[in-house]
N, CA, C and O of each residue as an XYZ file, in Angstrom:
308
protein
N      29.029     -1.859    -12.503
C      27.748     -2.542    -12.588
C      27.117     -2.175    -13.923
O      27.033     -1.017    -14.332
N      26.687     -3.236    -14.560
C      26.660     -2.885    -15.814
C      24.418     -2.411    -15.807
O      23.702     -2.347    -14.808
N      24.027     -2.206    -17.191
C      22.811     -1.368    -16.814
C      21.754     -3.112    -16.446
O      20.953     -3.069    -15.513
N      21.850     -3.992    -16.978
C      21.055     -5.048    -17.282
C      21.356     -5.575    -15.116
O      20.477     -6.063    -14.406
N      22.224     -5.374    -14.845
C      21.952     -5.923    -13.460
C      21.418     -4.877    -12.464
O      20.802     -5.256    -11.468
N      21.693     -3.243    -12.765
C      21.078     -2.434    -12.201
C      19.653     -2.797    -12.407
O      18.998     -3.232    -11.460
N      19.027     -2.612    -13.830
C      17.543     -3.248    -13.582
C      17.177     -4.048    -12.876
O      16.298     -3.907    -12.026
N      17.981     -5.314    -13.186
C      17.792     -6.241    -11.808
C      17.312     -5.961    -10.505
O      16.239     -6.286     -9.995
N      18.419     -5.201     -9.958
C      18.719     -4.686     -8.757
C      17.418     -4.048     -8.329
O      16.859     -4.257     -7.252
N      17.037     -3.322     -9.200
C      15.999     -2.151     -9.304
C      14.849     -2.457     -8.990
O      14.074     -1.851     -8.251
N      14.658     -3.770     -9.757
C      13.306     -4.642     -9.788
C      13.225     -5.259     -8.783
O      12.217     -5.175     -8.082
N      14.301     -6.060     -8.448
C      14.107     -6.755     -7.199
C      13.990     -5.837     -6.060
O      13.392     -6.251     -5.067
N      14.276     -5.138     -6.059
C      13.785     -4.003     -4.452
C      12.550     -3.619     -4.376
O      11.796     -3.501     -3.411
N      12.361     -3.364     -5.924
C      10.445     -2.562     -5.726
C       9.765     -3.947     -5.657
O       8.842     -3.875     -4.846
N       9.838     -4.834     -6.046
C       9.206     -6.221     -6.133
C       9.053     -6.729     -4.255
O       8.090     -7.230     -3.674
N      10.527     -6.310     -3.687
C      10.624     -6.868     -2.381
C       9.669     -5.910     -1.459
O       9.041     -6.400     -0.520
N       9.583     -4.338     -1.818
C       8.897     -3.386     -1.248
C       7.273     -3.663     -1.359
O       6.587     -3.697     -0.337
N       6.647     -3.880     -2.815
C       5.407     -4.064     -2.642
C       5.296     -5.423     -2.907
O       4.752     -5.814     -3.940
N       5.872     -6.371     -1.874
C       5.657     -7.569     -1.292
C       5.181     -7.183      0.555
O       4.259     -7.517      1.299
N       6.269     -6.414      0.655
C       6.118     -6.305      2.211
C       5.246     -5.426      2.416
O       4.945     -5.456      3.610
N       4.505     -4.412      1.692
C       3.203     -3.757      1.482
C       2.027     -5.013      1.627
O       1.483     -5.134      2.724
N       1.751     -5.683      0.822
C       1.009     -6.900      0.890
C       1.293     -7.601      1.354
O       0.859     -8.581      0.749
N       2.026     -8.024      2.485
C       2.150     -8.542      3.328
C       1.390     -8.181      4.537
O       0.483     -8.837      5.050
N       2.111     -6.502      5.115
C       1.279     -5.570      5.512
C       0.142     -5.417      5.680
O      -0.304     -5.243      6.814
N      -0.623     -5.440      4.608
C      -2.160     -5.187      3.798
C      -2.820     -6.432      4.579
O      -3.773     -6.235      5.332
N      -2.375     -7.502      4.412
C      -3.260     -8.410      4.456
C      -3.349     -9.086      6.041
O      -4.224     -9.791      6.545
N      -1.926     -8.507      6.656
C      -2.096     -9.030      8.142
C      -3.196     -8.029      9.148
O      -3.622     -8.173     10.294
N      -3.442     -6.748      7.866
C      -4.104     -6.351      8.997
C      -5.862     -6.746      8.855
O      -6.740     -6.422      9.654
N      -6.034     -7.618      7.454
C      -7.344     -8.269      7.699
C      -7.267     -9.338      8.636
O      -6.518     -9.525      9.594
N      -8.395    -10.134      8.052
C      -8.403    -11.177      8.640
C      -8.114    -12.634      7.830
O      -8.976    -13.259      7.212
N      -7.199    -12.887      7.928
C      -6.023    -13.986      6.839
C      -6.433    -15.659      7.479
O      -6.074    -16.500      6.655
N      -6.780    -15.993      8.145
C      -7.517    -17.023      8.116
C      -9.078    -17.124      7.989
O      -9.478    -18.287      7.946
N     -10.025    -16.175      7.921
C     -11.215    -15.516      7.747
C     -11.701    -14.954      6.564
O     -12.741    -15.244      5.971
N     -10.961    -14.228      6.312
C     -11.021    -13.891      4.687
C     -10.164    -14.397      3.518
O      -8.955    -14.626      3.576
N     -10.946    -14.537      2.469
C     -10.479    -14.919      1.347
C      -9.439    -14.058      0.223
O      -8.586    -14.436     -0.580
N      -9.950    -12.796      0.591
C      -9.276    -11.900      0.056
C      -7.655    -11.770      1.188
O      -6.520    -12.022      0.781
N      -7.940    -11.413      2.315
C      -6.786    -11.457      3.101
C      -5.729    -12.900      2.714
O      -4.622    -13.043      2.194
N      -6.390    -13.475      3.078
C      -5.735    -15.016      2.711
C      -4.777    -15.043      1.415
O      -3.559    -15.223      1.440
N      -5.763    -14.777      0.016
C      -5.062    -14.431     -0.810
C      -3.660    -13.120     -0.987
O      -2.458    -13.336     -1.145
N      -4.083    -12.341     -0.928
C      -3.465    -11.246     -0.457
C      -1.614    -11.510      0.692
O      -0.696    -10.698      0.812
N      -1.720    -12.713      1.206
C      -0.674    -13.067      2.208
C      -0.381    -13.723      1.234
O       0.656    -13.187      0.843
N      -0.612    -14.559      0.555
C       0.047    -15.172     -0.051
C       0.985    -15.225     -1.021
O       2.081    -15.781     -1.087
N       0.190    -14.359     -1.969
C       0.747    -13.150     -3.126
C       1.732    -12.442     -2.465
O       2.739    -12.428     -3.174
N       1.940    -11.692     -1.156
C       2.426    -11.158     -0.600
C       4.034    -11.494     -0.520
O       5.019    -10.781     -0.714
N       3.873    -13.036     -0.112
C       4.940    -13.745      0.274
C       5.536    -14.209     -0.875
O       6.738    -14.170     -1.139
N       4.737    -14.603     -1.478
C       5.971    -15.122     -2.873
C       6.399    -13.788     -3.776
O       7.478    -13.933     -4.350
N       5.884    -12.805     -3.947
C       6.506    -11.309     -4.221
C       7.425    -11.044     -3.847
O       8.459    -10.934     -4.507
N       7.205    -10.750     -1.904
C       8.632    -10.328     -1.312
C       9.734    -11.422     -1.797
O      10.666    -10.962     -2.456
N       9.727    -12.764     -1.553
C      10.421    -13.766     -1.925
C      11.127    -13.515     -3.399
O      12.343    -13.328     -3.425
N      10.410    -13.511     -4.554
C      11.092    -12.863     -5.585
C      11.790    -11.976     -5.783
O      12.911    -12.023     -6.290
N      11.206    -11.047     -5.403
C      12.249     -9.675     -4.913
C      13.352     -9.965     -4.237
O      14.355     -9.409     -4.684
N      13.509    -10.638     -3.323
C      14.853    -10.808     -2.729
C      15.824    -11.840     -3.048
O      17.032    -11.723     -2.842
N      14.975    -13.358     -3.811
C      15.983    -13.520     -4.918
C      16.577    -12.609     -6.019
O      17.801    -12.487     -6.070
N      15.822    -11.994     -6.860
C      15.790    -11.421     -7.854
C      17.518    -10.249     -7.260
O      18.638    -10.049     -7.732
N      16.981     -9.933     -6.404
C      18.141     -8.650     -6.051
C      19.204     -9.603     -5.604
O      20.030     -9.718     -6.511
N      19.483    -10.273     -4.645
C      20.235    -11.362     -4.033
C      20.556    -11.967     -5.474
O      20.416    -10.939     -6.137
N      20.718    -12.441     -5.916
C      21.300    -12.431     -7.811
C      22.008    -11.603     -8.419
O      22.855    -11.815     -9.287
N      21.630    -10.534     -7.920
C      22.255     -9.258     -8.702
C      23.538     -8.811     -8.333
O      24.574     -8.659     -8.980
N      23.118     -8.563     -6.664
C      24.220     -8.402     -6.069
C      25.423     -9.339     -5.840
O      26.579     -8.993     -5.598
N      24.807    -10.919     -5.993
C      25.926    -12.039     -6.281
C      26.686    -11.514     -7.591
O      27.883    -11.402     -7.327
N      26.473    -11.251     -8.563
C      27.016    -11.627     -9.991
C      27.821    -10.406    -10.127
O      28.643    -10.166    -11.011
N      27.449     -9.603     -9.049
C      28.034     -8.212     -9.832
C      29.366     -8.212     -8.302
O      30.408     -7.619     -8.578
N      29.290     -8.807     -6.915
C      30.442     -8.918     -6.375
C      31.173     -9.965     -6.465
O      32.120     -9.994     -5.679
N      30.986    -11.302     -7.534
C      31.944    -12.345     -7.594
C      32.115    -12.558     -8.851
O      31.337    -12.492     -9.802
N      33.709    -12.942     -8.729
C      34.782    -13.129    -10.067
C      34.324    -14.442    -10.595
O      34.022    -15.283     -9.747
N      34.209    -14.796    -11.981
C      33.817    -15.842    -12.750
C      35.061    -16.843    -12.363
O      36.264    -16.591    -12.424
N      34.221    -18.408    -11.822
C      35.733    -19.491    -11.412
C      36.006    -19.686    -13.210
O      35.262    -19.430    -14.157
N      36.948    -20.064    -13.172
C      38.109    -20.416    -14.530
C      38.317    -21.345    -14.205
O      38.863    -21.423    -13.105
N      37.997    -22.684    -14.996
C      38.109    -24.420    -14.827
C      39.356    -24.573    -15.648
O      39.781    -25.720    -15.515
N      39.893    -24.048    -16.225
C      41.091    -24.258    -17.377
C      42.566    -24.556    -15.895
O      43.451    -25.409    -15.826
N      42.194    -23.406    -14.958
C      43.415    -23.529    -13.850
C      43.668    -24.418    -12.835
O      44.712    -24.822    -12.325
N      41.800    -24.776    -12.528
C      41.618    -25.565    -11.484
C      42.910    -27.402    -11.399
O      43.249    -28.033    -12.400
N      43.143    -27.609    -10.540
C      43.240    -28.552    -10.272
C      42.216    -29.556     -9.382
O      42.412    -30.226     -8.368
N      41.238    -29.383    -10.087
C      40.406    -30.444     -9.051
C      40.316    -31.802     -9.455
O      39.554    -32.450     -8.737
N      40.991    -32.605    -10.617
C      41.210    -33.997    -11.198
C      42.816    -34.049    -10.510
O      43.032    -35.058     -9.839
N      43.598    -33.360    -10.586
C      44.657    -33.896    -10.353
C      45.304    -34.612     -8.694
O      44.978    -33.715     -7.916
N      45.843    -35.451     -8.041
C      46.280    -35.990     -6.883
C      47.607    -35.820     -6.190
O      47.826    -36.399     -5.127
C-alpha cells in the first residue's frame, strides 16, 4: 500500500468517525425542531457518506489488479 492511499484510507475513517459523532450529536437534539440539530444531521450524513466513499476507494484500488484492454477479447466473435 503505497503512502498516498494510506492517507486516503486514513482520512476516510476519521471523516467516517466524526460523521457518526454528528450524527450522534444531533439525534440527540431535536432534528425536526431545531435548526441547529437539523443542520448538524445533515452535515452529519454527508461526512459519514464521504468517509466511506473516500475509504471504500482506497481499499478498492489497493485490492484490485489494473484490467489490460491490449488482451481482452471483447470485439472479437
Amino acid at each position: 500500500m503505497s503512502g498516498a492511499t494510506l492517507a486516503f484510507l486514513v482520512v476516510g475513517i476519521l471523516a467516517a468517525l466524526v460523521g457518526a459523532g454528528m450524527l450522534v450529536a444531533a439525534l440527540r437534539g431535536r432534528p425536526g425542531e431545531s435548526r441547529k440539530s437539523t443542520g448538524l444531521l445533515i452535515a452529519g450524513m454527508m461526512v459519514l457518506a464521504f468517509g466511506l466513499v473516500l475509504a471504500g476507494f482506497a481499499i478498492a484500488w489497493t485490492t484490485t489488479e489494473p484490467y489490460d484492454f491490449s488482451t481482452s477479447n471483447a470485439g472479437a466473435n
